[in-house]
Each structure stands twice: as C-alpha cells, then as structure tokens.
mmCIF file of the C-alpha atoms, coordinates in Angstrom:
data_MODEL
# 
_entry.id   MODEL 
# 
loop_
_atom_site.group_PDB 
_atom_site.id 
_atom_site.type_symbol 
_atom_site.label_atom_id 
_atom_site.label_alt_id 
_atom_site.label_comp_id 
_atom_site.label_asym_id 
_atom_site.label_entity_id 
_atom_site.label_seq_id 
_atom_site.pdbx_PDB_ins_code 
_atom_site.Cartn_x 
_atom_site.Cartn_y 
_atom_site.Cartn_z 
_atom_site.occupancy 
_atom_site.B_iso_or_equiv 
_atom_site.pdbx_formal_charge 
_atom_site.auth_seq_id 
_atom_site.auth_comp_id 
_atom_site.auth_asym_id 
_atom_site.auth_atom_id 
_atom_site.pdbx_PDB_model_num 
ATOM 1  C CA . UNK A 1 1  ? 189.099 35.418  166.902 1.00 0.00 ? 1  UNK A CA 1 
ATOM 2  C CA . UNK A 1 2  ? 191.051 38.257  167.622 1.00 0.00 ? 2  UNK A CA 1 
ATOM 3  C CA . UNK A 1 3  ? 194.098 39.010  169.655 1.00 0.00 ? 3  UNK A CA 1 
ATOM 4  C CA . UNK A 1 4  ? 193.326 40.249  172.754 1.00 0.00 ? 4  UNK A CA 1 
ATOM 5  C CA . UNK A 1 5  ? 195.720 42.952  174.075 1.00 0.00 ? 5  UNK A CA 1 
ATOM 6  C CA . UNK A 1 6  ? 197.877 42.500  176.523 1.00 0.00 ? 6  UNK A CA 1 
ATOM 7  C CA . UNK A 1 7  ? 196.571 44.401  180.055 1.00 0.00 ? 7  UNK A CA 1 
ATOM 8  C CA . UNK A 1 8  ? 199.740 47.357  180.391 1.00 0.00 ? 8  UNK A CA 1 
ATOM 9  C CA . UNK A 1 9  ? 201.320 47.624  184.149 1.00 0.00 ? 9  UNK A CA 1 
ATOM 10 C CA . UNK A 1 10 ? 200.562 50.773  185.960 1.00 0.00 ? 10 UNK A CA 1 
ATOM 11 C CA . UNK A 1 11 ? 202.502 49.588  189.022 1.00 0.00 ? 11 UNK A CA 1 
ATOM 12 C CA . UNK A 1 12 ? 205.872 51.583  189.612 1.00 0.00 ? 12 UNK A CA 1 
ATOM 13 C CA . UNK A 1 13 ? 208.918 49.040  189.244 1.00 0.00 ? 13 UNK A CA 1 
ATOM 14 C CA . UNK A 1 14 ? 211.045 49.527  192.157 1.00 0.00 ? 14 UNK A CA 1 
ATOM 15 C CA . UNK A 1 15 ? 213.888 46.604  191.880 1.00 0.00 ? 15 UNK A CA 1 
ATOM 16 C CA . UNK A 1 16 ? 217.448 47.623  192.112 1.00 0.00 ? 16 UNK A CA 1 
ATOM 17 C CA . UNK A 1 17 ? 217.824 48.014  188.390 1.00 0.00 ? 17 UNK A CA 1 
ATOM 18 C CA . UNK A 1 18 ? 214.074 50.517  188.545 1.00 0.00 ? 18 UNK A CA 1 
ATOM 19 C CA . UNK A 1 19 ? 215.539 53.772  187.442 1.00 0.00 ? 19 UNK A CA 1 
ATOM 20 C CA . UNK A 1 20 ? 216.030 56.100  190.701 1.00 0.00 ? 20 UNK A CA 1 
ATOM 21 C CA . UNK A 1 21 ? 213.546 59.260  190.344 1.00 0.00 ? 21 UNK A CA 1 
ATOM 22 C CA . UNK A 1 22 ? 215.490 62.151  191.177 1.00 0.00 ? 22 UNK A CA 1 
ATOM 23 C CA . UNK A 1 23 ? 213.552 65.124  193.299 1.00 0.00 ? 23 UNK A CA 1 
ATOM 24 C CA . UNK A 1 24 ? 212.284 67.938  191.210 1.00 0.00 ? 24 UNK A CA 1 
ATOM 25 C CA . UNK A 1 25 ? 213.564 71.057  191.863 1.00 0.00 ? 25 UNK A CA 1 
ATOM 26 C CA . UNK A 1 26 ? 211.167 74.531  191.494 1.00 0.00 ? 26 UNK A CA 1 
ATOM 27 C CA . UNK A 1 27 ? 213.174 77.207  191.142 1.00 0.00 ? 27 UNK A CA 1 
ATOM 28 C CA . UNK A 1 28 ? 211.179 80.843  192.080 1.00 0.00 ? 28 UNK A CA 1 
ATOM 29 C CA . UNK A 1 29 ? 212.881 84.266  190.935 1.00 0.00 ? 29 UNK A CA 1 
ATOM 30 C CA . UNK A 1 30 ? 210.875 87.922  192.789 1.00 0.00 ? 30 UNK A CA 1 
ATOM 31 C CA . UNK A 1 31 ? 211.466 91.126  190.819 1.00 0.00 ? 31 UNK A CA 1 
ATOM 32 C CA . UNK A 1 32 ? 210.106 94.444  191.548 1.00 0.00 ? 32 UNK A CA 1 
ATOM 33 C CA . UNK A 1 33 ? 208.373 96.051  188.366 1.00 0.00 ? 33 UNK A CA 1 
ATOM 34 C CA . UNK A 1 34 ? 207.057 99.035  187.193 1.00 0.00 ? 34 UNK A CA 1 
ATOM 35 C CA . UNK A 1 35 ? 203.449 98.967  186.728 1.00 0.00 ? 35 UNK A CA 1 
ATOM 36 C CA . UNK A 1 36 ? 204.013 98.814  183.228 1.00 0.00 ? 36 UNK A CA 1 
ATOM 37 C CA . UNK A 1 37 ? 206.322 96.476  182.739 1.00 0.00 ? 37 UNK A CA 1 
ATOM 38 C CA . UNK A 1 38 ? 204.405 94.027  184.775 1.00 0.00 ? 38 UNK A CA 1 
ATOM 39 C CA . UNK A 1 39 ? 201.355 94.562  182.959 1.00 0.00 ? 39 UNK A CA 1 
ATOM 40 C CA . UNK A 1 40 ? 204.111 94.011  179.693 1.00 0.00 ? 40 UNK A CA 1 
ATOM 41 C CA . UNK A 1 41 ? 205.353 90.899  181.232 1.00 0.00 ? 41 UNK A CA 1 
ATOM 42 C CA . UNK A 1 42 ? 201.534 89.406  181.696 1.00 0.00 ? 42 UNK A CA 1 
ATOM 43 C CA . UNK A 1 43 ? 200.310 90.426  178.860 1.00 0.00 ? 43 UNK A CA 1 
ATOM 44 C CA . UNK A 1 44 ? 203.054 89.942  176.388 1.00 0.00 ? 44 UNK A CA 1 
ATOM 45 C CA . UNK A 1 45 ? 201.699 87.038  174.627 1.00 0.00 ? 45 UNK A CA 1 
ATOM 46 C CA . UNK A 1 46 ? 199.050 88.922  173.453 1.00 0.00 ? 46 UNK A CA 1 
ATOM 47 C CA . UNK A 1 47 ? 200.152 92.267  173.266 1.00 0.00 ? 47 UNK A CA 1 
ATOM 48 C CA . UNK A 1 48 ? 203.127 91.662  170.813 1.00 0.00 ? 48 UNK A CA 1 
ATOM 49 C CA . UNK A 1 49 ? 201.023 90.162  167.937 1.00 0.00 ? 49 UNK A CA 1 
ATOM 50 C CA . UNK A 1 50 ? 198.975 92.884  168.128 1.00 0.00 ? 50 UNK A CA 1 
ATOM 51 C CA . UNK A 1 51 ? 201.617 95.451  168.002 1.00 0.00 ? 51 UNK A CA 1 
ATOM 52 C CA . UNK A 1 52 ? 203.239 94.447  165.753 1.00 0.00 ? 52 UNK A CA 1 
ATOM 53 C CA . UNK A 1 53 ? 199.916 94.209  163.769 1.00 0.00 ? 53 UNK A CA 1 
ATOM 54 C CA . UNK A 1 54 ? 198.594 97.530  163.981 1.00 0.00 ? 54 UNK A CA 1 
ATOM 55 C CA . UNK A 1 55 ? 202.434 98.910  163.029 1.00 0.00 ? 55 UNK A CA 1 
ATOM 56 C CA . UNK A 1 56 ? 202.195 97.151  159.929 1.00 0.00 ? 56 UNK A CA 1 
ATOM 57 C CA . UNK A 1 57 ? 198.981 98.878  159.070 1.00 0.00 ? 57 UNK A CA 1 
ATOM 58 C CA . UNK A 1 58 ? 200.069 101.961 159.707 1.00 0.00 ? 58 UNK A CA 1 
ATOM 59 C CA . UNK A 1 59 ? 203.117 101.240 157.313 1.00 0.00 ? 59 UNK A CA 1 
ATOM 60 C CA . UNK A 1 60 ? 200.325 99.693  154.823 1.00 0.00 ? 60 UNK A CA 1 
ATOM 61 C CA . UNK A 1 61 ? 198.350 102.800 154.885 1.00 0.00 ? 61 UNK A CA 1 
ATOM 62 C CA . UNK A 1 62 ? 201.158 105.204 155.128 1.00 0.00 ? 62 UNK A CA 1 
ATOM 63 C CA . UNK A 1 63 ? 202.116 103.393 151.539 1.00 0.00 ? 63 UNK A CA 1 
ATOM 64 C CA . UNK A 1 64 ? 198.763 103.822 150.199 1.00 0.00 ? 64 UNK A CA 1 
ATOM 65 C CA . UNK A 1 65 ? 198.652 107.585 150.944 1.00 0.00 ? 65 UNK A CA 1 
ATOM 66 C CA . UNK A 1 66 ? 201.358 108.401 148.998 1.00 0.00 ? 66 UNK A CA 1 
ATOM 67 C CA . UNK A 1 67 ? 200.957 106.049 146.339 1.00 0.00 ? 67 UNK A CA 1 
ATOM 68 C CA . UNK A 1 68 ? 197.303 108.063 146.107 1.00 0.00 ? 68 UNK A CA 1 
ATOM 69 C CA . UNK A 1 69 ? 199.510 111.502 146.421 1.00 0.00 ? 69 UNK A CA 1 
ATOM 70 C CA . UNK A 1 70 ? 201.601 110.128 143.554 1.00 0.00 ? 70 UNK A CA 1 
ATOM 71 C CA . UNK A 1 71 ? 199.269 109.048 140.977 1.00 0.00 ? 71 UNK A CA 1 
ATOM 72 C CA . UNK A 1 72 ? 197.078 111.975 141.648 1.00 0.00 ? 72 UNK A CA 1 
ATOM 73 C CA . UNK A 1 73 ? 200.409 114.343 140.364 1.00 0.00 ? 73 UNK A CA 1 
ATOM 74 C CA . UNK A 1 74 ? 200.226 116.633 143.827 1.00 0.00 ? 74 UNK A CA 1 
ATOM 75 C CA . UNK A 1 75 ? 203.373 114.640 144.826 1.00 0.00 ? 75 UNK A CA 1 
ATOM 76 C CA . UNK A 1 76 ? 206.208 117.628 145.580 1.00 0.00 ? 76 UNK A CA 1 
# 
C-alpha cells in the first residue's frame, strides 16, 4: 500500500508565538508629463527593444554600404 499524504492546514495559526502580519503599505507617486513622455513611460517595455533594434540595423547596413563602396574601388 502506499503512503497516504498527510492533508496540509490552510487555517491561519493565530497563537501568541503565530507571526504578527504587519499592514501593507501602497505607496502612490502623481507626476505631470508631457504627452510624450507618458506615452515613453507606458510604452517603454516595448519601445526600447525595438529601438535599439532598428539602430543596430541601420549601423549593420551603414557597414555594408561602405564595405560595397570599398570593394567596388569608388571608395575616396
């Protein structure tokens, strides 16, 4: 036979040595924005990677250019 498990407690210990739950504080910070920086601040997570993305394709094909300008001997 097998060993039957144990059933867990779900009931919240509250003896004198239960650890005392402390009140959780929510802390909530206004600030005035630009229209684009709050547009910045919402999309941020998404807008970064692709910034940062399309600047190294440009650098990428920037590099290929003039590698191309190089080999073909027009280079100045």
């Amino acid at each position: 036979m097998a060993k039957q498990q144990k059933k867990k407690r779900n009931k919240a210990y509250t003896g004198k040595d239960a650890s005392v739950s402390r009140p959780v504080v929510t802390r909530i910070s206004a600030e005035n924005r630009s229209k684009s920086r709050q547009w910045w601040y919402e999309n941020k997570r998404i807008a970064k990677p692709v910034s940062i993305a399309v600047v190294v394709a440009v650098v990428v094909l920037w590099l290929l250019i003039e590698l191309i300008r190089i080999a073909s001997g027009s280079g100045a």
